[in-house]
Backbone as numpy.savetxt, mean C-alpha at the origin, in Angstrom:
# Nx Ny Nz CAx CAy CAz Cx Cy Cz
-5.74 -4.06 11.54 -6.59 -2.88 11.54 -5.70 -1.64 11.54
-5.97 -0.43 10.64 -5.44 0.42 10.26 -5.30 0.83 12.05
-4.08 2.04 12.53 -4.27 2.74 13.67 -4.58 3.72 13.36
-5.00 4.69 14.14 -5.16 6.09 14.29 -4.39 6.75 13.32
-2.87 6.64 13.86 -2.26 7.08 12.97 -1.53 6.59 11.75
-1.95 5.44 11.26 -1.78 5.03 9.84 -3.33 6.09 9.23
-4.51 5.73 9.79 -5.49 6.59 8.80 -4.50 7.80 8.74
-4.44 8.68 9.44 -4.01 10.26 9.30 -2.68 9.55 8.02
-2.03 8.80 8.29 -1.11 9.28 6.85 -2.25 8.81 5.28
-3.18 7.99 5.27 -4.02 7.47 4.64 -4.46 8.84 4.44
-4.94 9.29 5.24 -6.05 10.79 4.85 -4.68 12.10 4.27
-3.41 11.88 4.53 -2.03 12.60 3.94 -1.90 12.28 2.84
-2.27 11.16 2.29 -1.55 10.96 0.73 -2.93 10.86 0.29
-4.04 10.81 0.79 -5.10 10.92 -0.47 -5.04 12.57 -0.52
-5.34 13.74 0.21 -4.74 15.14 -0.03 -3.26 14.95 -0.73
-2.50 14.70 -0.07 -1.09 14.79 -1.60 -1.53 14.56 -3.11
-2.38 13.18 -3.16 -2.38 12.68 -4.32 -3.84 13.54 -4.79
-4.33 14.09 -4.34 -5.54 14.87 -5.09 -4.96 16.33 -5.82
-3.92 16.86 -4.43 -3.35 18.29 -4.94 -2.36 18.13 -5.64
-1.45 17.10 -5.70 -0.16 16.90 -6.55 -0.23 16.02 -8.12
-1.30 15.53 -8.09 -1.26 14.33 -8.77 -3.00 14.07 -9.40
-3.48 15.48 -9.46 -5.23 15.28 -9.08 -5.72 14.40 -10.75
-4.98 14.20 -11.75 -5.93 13.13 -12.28 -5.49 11.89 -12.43
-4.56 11.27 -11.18 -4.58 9.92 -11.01 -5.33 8.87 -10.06
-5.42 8.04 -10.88 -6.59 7.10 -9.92 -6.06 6.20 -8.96
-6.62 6.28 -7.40 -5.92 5.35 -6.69 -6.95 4.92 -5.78
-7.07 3.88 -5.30 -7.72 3.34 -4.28 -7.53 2.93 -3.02
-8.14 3.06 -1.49 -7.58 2.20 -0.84 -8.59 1.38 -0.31
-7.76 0.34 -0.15 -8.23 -0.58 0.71 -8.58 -0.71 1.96
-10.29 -0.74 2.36 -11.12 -0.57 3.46 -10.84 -1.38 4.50
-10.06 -2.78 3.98 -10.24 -4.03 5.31 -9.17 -3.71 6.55
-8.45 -2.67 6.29 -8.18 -2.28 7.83 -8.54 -1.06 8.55
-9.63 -0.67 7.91 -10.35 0.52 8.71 -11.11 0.07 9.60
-11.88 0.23 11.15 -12.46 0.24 11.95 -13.67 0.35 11.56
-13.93 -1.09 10.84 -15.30 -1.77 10.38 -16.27 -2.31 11.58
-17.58 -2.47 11.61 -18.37 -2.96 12.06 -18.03 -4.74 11.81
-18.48 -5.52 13.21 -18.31 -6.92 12.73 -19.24 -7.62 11.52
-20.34 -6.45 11.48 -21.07 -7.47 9.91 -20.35 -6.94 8.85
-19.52 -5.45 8.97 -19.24 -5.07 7.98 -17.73 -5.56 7.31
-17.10 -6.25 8.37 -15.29 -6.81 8.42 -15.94 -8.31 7.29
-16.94 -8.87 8.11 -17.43 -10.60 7.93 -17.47 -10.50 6.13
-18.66 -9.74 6.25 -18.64 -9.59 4.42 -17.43 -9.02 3.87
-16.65 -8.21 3.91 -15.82 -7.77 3.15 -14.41 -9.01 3.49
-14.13 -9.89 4.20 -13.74 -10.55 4.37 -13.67 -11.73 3.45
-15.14 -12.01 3.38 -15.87 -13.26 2.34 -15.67 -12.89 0.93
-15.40 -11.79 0.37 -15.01 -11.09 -0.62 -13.94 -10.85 -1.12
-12.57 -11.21 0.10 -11.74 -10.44 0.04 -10.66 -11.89 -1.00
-9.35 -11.87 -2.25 -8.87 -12.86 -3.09 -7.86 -13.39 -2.00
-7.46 -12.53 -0.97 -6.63 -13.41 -0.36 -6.26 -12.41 1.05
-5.03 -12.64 2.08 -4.34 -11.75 2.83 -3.09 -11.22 2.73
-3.26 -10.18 3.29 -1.90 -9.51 3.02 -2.25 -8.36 2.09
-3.27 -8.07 1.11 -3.12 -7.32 0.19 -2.94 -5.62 0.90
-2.17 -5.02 -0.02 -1.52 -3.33 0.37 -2.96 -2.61 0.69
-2.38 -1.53 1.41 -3.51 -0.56 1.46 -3.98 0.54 0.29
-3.04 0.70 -0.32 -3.16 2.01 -1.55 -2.88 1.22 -3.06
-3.69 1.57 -3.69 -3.40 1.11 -4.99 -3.59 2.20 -6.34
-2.38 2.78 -6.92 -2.43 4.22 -7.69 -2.65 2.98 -9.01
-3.41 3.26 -10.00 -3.73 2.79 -10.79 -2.94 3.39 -12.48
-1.43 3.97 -12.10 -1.27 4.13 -13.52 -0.04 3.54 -13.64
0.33 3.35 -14.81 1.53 2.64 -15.47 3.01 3.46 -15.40
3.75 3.17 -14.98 4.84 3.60 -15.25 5.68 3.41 -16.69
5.98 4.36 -16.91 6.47 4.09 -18.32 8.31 4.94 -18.34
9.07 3.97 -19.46 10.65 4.38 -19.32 10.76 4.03 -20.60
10.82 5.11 -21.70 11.10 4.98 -22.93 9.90 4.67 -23.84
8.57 4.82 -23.49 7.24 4.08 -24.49 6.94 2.98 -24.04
7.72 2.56 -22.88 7.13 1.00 -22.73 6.66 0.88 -21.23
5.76 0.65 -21.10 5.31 0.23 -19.40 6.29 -0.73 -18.76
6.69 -0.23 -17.86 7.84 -1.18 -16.86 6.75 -1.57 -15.41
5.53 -1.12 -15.24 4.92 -1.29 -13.93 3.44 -0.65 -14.29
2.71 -1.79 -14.24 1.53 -1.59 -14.46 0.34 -0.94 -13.71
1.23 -0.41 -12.44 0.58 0.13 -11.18 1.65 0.24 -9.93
0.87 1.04 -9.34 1.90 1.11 -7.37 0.72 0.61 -6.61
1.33 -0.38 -5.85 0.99 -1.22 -4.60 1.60 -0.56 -3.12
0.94 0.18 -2.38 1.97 0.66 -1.08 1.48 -0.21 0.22
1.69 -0.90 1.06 1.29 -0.95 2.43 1.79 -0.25 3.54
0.55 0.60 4.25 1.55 1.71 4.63 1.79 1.43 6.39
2.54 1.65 6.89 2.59 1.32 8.39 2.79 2.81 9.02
2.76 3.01 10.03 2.56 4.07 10.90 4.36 4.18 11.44
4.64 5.17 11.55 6.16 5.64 11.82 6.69 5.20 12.87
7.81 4.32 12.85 8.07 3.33 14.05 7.87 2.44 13.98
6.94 1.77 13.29 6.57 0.45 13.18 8.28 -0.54 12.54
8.15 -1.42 13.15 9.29 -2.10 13.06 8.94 -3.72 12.06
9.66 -3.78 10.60 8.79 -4.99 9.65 9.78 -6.26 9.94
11.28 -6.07 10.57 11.95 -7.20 10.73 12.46 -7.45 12.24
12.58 -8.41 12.38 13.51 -9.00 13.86 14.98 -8.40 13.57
15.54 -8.48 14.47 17.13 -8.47 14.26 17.95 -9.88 13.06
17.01 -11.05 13.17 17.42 -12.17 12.88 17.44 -11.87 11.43
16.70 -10.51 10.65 16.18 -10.40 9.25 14.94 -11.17 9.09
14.15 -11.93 10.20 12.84 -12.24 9.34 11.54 -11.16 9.91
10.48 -11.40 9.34 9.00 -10.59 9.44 8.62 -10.90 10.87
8.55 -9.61 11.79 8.28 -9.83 13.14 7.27 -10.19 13.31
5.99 -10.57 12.18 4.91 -11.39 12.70 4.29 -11.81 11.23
3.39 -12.75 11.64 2.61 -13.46 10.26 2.12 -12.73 9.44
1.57 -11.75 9.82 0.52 -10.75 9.35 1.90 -9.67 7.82
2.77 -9.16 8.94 3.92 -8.45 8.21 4.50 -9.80 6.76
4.93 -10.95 7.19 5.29 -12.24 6.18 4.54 -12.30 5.12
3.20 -12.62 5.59 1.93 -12.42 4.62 2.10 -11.22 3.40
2.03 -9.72 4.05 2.64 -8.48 3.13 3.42 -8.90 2.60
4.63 -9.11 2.93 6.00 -8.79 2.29 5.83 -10.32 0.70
5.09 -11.44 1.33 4.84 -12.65 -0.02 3.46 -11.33 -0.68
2.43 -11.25 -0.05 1.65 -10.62 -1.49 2.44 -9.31 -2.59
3.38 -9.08 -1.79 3.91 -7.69 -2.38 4.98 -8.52 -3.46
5.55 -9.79 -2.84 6.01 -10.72 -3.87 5.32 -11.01 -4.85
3.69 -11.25 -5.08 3.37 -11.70 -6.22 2.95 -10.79 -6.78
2.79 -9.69 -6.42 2.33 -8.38 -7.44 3.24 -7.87 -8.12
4.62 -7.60 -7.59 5.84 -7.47 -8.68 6.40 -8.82 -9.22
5.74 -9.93 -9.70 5.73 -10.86 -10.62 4.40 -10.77 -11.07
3.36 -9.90 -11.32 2.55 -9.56 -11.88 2.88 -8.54 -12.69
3.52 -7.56 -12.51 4.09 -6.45 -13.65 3.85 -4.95 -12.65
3.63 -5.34 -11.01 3.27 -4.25 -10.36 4.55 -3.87 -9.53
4.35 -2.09 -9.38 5.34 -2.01 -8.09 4.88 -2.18 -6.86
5.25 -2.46 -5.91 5.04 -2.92 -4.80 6.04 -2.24 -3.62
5.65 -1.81 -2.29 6.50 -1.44 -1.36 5.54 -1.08 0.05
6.43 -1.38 1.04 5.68 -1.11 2.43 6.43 -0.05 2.93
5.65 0.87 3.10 6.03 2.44 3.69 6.01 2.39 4.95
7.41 2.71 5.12 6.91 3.13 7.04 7.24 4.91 7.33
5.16 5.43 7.83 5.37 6.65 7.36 5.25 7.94 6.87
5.17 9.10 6.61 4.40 9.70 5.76 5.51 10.00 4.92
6.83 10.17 5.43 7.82 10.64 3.91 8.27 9.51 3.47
8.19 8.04 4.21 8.74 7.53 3.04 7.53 6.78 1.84
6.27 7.67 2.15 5.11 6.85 1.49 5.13 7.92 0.79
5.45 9.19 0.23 5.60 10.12 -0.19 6.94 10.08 -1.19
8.12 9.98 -0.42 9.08 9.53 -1.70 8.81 8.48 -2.49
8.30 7.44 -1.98 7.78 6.27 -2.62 6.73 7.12 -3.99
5.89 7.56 -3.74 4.64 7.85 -4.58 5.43 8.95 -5.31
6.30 10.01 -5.29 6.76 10.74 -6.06 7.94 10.20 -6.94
8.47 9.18 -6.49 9.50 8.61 -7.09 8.78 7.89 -8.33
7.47 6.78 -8.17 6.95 6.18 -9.06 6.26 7.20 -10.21
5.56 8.42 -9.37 4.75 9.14 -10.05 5.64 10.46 -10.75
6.99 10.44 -10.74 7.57 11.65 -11.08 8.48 11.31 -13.05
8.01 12.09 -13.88 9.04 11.41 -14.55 10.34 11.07 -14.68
């Protein structure tokens, strides 16, 4: 479930991306907002799998005429949030889960990345979105 302060960077980059970027299309993803239990159950029963990112900018990156990335995938975490052990693995199932779906979306033709943040979900989105 999104925190407090993951929404506030959620509610930061949809203002970034409206004033910086206002005719690109992006979506986010509701299943960690502070849903009702009938409202989690159904969107749950709906949902292709776990792990999927919270933000999804819907345009192509392109380098020379040719699409290199058919979209940006971000999962965004709240500042501080910590994604590895010391050992280098995913400090919990939930984080493992991310880091494999973010694996199969860049073997889908997508970019993919977990922000921890508001600037680095910001360099992230200006880096993809800048020519």
């Amino acid at each position: 479930m999104a925190t407090g302060r993951e929404y506030q960077i959620y509610k930061d980059i949809a203002l970034y991306l409206k004033l910086q970027y206002p005719n690109i299309l992006y979506h986010f993803d509701p299943t960690g907002l502070n849903l009702s239990k009938t409202q989690s159950g159904m969107l749950k029963a709906i949902q292709g799998g776990r792990g999927w990112p919270d933000l999804f900018i819907a345009e192509p990156k392109m380098l020379g005429g040719v699409v290199i990335h058919s979209g940006l995938f971000i999962e965004v975490k709240a500042e501080g949030i910590k994604l590895f052990k010391k050992d280098g693995e995913p400090v919990d199932t939930h984080v493992a889960e991310q880091l494999e779906c973010g694996k199969q979306l860049r073997a889908q033709g997508y970019q993919s990345a977990i922000c921890v943040g508001w600037d680095e979900c910001q360099r992230v989105i200006d880096q993809y979105l800048k020519p």
